[in-house]
N, CA, C and O atoms as CSV, one atom per row, in Angstrom:
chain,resi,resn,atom,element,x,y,z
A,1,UNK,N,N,15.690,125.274,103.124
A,1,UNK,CA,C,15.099,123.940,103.150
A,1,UNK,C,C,13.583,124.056,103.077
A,1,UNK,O,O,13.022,125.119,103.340
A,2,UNK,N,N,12.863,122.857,102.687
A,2,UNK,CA,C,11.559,123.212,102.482
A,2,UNK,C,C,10.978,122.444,104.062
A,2,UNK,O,O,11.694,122.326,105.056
A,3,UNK,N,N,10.158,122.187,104.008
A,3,UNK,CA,C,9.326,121.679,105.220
A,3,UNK,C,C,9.538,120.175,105.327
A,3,UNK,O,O,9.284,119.553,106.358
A,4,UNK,N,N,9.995,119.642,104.263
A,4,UNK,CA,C,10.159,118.035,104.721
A,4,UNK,C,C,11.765,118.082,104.888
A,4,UNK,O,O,12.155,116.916,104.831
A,5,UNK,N,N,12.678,118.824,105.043
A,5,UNK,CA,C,14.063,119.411,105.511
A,5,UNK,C,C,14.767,119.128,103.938
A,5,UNK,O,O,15.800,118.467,104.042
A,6,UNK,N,N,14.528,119.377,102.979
A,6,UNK,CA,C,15.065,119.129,101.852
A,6,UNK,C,C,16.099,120.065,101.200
A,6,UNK,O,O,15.454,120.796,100.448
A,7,UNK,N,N,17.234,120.339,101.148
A,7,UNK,CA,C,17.705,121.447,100.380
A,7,UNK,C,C,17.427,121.795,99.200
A,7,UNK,O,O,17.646,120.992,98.294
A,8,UNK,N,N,16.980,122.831,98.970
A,8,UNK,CA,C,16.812,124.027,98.129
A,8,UNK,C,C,16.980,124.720,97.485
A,8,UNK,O,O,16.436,125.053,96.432
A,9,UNK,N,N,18.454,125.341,98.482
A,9,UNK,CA,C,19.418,126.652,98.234
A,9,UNK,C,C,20.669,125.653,98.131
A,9,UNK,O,O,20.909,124.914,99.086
A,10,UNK,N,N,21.356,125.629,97.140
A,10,UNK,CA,C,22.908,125.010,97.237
A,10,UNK,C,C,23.733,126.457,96.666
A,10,UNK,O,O,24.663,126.343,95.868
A,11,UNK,N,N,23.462,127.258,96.965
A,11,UNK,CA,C,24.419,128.204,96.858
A,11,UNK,C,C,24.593,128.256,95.682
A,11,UNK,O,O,23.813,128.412,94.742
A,12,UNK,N,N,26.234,128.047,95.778
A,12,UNK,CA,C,27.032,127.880,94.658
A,12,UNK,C,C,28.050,126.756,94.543
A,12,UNK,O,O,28.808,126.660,93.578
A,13,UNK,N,N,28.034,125.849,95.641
A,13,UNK,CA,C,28.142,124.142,95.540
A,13,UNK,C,C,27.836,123.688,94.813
A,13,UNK,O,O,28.581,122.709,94.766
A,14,UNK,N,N,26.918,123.596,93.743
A,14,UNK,CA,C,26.685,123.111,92.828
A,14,UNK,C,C,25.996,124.256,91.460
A,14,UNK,O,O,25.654,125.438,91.436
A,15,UNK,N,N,26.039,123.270,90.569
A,15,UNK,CA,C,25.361,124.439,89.220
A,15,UNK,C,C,24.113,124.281,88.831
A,15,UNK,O,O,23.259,125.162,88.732
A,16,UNK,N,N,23.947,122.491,88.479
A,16,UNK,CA,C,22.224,122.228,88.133
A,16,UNK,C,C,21.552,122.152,89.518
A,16,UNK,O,O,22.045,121.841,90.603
A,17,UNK,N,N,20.331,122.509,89.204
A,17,UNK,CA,C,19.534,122.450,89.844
A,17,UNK,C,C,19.034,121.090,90.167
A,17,UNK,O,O,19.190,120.269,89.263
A,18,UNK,N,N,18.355,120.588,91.471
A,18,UNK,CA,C,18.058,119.302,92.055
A,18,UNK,C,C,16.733,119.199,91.402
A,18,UNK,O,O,15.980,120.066,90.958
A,19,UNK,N,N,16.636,117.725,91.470
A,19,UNK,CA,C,14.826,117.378,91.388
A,19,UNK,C,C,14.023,117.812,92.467
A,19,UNK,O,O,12.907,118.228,92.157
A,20,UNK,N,N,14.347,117.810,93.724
A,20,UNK,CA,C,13.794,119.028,94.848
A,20,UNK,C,C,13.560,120.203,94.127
A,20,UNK,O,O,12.398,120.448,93.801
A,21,UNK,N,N,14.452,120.967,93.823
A,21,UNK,CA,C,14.103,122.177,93.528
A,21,UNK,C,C,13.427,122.780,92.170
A,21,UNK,O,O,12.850,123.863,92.073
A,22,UNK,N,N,13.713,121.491,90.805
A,22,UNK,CA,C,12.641,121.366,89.918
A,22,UNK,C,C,11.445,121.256,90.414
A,22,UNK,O,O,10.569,121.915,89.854
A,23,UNK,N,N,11.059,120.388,91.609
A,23,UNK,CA,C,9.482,120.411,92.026
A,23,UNK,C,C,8.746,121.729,92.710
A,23,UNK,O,O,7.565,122.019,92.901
A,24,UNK,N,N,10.063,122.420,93.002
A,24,UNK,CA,C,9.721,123.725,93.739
A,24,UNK,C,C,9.189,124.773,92.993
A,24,UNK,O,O,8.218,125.516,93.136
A,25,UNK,N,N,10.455,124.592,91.795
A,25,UNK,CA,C,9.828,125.850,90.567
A,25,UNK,C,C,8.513,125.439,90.224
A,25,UNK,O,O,7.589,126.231,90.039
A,26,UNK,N,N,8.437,124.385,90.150
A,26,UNK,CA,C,7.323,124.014,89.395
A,26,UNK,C,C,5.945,124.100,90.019
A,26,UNK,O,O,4.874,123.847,89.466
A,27,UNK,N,N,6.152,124.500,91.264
A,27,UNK,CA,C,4.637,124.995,91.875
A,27,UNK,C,C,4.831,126.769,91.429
A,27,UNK,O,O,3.741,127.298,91.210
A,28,UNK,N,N,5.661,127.410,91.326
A,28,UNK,CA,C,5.390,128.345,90.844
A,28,UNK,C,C,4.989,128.886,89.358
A,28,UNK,O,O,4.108,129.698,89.077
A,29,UNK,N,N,6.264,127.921,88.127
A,29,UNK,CA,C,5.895,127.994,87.163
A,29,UNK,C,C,6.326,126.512,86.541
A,29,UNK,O,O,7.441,125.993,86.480
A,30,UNK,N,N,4.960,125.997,86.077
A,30,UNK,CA,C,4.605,124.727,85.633
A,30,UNK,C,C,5.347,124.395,83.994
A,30,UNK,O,O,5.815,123.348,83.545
A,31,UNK,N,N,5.214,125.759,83.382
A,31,UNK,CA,C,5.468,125.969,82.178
A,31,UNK,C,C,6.504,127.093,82.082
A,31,UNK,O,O,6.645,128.070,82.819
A,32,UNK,N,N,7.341,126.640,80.766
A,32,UNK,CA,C,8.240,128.077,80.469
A,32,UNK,C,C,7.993,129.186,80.287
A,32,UNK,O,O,7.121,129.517,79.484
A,33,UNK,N,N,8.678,130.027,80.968
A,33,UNK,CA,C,8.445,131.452,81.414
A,33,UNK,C,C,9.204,132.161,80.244
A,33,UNK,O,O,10.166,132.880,80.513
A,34,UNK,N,N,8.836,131.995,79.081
A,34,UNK,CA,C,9.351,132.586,77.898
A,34,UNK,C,C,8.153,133.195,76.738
A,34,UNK,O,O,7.785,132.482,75.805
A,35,UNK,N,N,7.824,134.059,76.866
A,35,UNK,CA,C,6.840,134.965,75.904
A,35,UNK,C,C,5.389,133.895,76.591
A,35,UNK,O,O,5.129,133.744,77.784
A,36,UNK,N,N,4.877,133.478,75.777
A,36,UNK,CA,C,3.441,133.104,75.870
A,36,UNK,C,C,3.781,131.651,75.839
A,36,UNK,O,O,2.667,131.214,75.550
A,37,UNK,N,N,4.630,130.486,75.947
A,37,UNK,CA,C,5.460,129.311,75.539
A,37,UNK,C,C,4.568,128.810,77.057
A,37,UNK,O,O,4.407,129.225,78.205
A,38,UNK,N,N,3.969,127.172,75.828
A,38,UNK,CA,C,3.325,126.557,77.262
A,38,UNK,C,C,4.313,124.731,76.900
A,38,UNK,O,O,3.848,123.661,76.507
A,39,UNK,N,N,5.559,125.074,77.215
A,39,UNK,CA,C,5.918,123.859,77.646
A,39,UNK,C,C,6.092,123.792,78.606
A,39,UNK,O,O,6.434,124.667,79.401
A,40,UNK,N,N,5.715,121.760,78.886
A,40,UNK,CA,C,6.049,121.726,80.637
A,40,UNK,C,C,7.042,121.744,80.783
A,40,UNK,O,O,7.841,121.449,79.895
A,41,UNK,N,N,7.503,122.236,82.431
A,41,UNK,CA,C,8.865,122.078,82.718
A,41,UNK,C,C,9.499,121.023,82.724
A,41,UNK,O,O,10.705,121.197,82.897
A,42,UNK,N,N,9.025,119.473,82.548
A,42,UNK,CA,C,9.680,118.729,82.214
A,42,UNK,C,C,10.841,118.351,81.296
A,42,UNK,O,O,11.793,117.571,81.311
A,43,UNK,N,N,9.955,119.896,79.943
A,43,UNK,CA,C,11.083,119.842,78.395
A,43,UNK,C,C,12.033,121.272,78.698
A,43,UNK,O,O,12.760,121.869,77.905
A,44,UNK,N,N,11.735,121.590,80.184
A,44,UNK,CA,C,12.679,122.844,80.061
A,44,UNK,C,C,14.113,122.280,81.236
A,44,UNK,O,O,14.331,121.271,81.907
A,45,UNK,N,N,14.920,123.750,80.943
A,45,UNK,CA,C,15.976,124.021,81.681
A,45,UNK,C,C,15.901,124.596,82.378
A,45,UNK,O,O,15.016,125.429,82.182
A,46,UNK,N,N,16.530,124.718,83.529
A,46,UNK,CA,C,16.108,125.320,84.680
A,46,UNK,C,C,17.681,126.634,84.045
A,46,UNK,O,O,18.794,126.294,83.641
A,47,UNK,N,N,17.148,127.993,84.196
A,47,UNK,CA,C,18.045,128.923,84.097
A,47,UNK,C,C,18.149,130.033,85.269
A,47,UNK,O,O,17.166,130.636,85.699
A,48,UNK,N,N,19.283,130.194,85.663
A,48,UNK,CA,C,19.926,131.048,86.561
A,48,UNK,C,C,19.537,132.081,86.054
A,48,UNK,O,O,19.927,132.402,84.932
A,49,UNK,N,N,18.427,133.061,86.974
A,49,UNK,CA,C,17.660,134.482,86.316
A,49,UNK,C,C,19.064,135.508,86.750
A,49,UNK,O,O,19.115,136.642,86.273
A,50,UNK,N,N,20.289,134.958,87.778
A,50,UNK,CA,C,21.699,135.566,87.987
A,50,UNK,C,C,22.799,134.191,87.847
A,50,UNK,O,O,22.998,133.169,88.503
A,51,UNK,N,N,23.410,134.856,86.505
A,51,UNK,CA,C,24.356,133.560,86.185
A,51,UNK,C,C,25.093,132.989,86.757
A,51,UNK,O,O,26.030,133.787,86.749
A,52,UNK,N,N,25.559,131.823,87.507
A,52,UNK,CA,C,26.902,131.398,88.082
A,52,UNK,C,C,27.830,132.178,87.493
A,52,UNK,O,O,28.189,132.866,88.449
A,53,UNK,N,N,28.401,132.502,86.654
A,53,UNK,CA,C,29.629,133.224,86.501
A,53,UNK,C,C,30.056,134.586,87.043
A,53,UNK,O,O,31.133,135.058,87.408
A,54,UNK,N,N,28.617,135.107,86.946
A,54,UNK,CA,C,28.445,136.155,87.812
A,54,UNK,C,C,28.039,136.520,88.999
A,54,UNK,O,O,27.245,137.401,89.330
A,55,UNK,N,N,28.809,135.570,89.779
A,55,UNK,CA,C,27.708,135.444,90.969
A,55,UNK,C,C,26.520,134.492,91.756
A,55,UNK,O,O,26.228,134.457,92.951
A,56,UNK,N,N,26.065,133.879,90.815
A,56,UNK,CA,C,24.502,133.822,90.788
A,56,UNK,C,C,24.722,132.423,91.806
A,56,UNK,O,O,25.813,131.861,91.904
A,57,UNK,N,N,23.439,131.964,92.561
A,57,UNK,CA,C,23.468,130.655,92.727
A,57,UNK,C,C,22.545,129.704,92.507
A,57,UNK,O,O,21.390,129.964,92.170
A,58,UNK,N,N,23.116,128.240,92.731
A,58,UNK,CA,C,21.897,127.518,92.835
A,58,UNK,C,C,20.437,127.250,93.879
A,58,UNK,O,O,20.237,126.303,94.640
A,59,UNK,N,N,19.891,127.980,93.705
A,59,UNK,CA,C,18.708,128.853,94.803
A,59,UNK,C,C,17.016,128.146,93.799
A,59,UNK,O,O,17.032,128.418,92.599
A,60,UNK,N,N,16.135,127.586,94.152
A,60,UNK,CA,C,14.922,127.574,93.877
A,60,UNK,C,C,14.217,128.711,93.759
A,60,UNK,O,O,13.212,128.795,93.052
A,61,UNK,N,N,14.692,129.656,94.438
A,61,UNK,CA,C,14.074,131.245,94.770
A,61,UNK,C,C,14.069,131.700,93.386
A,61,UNK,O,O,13.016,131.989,92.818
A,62,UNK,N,N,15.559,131.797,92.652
A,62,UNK,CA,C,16.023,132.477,91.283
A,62,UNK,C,C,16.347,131.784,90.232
A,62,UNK,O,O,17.064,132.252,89.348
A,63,UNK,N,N,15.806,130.461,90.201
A,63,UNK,CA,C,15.673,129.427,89.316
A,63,UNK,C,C,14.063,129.634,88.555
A,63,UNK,O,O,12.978,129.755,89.125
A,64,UNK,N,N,14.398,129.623,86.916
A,64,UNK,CA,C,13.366,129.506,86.432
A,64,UNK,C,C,13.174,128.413,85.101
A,64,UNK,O,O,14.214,127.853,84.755
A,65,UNK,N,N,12.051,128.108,84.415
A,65,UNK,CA,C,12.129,126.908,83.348
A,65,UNK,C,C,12.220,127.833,82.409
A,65,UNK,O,O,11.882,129.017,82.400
A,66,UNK,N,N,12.907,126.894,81.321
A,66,UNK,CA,C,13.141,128.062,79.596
A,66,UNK,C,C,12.897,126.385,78.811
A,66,UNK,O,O,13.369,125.263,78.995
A,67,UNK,N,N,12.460,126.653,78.404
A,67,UNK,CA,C,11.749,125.237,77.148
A,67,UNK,C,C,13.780,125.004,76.567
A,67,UNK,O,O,14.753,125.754,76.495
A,68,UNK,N,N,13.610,124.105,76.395
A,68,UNK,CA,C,15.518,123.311,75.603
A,68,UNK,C,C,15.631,124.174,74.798
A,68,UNK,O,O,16.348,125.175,74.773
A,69,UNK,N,N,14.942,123.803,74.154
A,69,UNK,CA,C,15.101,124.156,72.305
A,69,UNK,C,C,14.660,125.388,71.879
A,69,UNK,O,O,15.300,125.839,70.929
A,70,UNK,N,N,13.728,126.092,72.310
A,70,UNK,CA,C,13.480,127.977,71.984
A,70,UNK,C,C,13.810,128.791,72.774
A,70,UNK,O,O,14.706,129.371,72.159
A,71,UNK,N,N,13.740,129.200,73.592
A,71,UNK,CA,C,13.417,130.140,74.708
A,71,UNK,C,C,15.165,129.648,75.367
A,71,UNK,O,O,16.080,130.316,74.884
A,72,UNK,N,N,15.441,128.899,76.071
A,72,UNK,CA,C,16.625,128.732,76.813
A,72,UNK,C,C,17.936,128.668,75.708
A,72,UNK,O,O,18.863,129.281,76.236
A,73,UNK,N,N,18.147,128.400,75.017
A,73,UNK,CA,C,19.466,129.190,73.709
A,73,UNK,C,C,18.665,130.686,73.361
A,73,UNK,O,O,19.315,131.706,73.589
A,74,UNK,N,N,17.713,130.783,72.987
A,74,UNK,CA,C,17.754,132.457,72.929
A,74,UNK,C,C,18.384,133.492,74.039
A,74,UNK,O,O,18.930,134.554,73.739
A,75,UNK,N,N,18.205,132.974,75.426
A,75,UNK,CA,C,18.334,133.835,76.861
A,75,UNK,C,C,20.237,133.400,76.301
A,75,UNK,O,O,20.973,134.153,75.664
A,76,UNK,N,N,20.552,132.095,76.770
A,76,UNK,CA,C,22.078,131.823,76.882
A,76,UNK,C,C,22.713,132.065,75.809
A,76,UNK,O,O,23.704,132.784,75.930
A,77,UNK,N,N,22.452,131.687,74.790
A,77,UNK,CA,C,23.097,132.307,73.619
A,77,UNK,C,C,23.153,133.555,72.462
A,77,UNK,O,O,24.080,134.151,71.914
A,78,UNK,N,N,21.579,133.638,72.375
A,78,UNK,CA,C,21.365,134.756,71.382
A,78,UNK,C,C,21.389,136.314,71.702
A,78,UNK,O,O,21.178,137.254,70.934
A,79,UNK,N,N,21.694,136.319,73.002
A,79,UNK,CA,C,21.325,137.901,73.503
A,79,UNK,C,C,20.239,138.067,73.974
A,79,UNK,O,O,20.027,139.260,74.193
A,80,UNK,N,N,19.106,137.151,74.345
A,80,UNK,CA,C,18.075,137.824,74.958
A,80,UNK,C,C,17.919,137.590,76.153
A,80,UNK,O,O,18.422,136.635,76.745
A,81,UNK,N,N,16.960,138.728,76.803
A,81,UNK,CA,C,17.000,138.747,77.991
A,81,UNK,C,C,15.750,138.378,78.752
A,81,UNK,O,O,14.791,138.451,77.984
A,82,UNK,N,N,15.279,137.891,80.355
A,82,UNK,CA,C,14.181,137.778,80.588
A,82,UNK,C,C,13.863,139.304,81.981
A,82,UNK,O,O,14.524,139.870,82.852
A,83,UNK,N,N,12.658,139.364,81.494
A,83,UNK,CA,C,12.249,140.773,81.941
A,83,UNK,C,C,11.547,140.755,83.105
A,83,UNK,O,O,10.414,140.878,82.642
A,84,UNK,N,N,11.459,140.715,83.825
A,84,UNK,CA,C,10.490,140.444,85.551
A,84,UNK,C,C,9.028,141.258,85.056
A,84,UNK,O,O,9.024,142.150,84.207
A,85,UNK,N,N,8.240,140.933,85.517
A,85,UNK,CA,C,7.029,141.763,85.326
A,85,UNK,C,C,6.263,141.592,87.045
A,85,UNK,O,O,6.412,140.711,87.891
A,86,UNK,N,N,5.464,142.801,87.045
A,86,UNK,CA,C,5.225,142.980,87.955
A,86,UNK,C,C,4.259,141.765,88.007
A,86,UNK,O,O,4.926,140.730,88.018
A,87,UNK,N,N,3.561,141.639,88.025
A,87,UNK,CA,C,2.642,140.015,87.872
A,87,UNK,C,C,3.596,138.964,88.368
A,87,UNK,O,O,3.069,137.856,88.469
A,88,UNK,N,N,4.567,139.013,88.624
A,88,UNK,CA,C,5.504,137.932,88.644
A,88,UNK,C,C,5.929,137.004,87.800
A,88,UNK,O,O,6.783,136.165,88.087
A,89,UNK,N,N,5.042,137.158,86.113
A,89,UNK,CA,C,5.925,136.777,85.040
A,89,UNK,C,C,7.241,137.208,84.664
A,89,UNK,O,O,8.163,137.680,85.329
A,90,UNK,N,N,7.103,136.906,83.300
A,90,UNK,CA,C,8.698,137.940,82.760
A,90,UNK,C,C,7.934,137.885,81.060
A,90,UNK,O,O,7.156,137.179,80.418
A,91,UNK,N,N,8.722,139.080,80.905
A,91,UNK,CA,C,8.969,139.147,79.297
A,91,UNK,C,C,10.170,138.564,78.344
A,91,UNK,O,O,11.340,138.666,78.713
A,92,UNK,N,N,9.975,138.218,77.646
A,92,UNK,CA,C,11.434,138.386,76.752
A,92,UNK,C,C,11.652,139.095,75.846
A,92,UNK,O,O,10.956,139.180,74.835
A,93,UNK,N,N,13.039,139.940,76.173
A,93,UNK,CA,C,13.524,140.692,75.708
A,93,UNK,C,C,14.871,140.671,74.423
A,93,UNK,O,O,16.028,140.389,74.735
A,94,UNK,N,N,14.505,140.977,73.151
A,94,UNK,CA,C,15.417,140.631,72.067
A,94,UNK,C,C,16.682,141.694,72.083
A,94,UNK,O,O,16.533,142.905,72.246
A,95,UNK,N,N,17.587,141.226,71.943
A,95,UNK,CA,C,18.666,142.106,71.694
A,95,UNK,C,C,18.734,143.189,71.130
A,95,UNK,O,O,18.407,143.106,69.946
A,96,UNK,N,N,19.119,144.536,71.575
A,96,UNK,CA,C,19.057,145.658,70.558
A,96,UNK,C,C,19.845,145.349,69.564
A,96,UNK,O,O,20.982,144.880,69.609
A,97,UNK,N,N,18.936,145.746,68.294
A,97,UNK,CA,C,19.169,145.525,66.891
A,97,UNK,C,C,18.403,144.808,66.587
A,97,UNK,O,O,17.720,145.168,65.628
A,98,UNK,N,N,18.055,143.281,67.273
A,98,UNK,CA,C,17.454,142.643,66.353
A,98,UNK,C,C,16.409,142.974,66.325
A,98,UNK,O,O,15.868,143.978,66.788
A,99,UNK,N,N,15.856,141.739,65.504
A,99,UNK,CA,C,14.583,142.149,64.812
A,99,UNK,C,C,13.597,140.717,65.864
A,99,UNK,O,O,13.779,139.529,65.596
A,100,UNK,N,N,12.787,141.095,66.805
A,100,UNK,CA,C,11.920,140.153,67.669
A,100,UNK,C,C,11.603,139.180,66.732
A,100,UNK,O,O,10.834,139.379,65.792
A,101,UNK,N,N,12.137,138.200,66.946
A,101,UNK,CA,C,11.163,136.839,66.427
A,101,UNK,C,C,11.212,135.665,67.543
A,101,UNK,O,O,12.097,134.812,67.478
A,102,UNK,N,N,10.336,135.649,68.462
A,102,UNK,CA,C,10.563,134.596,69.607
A,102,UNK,C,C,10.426,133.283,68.720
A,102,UNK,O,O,10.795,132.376,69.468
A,103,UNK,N,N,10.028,132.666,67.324
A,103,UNK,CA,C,10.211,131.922,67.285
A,103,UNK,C,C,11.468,131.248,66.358
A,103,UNK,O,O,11.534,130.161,65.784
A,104,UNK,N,N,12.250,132.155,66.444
A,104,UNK,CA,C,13.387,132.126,66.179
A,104,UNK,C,C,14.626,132.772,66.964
A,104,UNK,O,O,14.511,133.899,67.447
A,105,UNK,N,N,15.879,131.997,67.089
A,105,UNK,CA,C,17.100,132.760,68.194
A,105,UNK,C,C,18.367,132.789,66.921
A,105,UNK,O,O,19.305,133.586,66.908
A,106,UNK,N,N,18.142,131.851,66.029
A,106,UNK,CA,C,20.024,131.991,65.370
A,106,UNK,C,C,19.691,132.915,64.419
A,106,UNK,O,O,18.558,133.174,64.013
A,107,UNK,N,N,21.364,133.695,63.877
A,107,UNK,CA,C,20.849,135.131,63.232
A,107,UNK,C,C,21.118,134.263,62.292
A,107,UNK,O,O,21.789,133.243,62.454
A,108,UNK,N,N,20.313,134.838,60.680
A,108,UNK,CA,C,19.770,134.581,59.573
A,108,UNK,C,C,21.190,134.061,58.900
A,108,UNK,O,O,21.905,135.000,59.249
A,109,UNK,N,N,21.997,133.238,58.215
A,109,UNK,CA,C,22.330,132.827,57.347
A,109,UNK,C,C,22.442,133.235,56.099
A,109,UNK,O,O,23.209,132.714,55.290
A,110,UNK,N,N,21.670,134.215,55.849
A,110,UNK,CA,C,21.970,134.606,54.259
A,110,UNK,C,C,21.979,135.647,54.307
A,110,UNK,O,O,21.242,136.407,54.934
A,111,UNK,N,N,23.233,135.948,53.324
A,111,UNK,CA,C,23.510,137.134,52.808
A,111,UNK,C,C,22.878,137.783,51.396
A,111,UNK,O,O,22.391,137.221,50.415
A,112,UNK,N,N,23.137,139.518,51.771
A,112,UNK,CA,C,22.950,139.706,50.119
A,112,UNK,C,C,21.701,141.150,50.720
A,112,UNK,O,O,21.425,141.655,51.808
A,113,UNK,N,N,21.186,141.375,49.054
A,113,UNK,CA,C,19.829,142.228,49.553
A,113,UNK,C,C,18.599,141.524,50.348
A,113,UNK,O,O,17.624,142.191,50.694
């Protein structure tokens, strides 16, 4: 709970994250925590840095923002990963094989040479 007795931590009672705990991340990180990406967290998703499926819960602690549309389908869908840095950022990390393009996540469409 935070100081005005608000919950925080829902475990694993629930999956999304609260507007409490959006305001929480958001004193830590204002913007998506995806390569150099300065959207506000308003246009992001809040992503489980440990997935519910695996475990993970709904915690402010291990909740972070990933912008909708770039950064949060690259982590959930494309294979990439986010990297902790000692700074308390993160990196993102592209799938072995591919070829890094943070501003791109779906694989290429065309065939041929």
């Amino acid at each position: 709970m935070d100081g005005r007795g608000v919950t925080l931590n829902f475990g694993r009672a629930r999956r999304l994250h609260s507007e409490p705990q959006r305001e929480d991340i958001a004193t830590r990180y204002p913007t998506c925590v995806g390569g150099n990406c300065d959207v506000p967290i308003r246009d992001c998703e809040i992503h489980h840095l440990v997935p519910v499926a695996v475990g993970g819960e709904t915690d402010a602690r291990h909740g972070v923002p990933l912008c909708r549309r770039k950064h949060h389908p690259q982590v959930t869908e494309g294979g990439y990963r986010l990297e902790p840095r000692t700074d308390g950022g993160f990196d993102l990390i592209a799938p072995p094989g591919a070829e890094f393009r943070p501003d791109r996540w779906r694989p290429s469409s065309r065939r041929g040479p």
